[in-house]
C-alpha positions as CSV (number, residue, x, y, z in Angstrom):
1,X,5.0,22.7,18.3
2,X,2.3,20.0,17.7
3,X,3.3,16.6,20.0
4,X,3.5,13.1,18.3
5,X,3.2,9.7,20.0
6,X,5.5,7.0,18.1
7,X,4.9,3.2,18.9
8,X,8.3,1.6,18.8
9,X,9.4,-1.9,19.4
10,X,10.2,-3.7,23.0
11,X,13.8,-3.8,22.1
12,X,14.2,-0.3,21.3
13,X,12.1,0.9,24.5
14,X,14.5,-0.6,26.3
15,X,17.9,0.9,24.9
16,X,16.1,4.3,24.9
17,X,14.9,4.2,28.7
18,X,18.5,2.2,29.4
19,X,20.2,5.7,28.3
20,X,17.2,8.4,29.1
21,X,20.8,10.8,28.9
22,X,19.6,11.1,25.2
23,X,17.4,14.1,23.6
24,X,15.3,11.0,21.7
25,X,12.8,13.8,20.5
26,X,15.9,15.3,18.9
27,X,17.0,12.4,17.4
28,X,13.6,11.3,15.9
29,X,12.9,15.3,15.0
30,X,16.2,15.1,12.6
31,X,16.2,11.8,11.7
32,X,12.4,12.5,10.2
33,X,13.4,15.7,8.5
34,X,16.5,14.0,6.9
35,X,13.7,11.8,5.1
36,X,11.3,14.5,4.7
37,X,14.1,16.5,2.6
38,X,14.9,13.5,0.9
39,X,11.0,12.8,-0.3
40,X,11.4,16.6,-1.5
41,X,14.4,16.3,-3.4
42,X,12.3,13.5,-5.4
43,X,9.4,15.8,-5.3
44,X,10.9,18.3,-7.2
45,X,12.7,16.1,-9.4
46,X,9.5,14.5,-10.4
47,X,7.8,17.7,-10.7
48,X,10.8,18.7,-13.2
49,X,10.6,15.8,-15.7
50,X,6.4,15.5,-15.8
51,X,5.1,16.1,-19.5
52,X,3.6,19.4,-20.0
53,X,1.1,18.7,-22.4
54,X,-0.2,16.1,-20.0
């Protein structure tokens, strides 16, 4: 699995390492393919409604 390095702001760092009990990969890992499913819902819903003579 490829690795990704995030920047986040100061006030988040700090909850995250205040509660390093939490799978953060996890979270971010589901929280980004929540939006990813939601940008292909739209994808295919575009795709549906473009002209076909165009």
């Amino acid at each position: 699995m490829p690795t990704m390095t995030l920047s986040v702001p100061d006030d988040l760092y700090r909850v995250i390492k205040h509660h390093n009990e939490v799978k953060w990969s996890v979270i971010a890992r589901n929280a980004m393919w929540e939006y990813a499913r939601k940008i292909q819902i739209l994808d295919s819903i575009l795709e549906s409604t473009k002209d076909p003579d165009t």
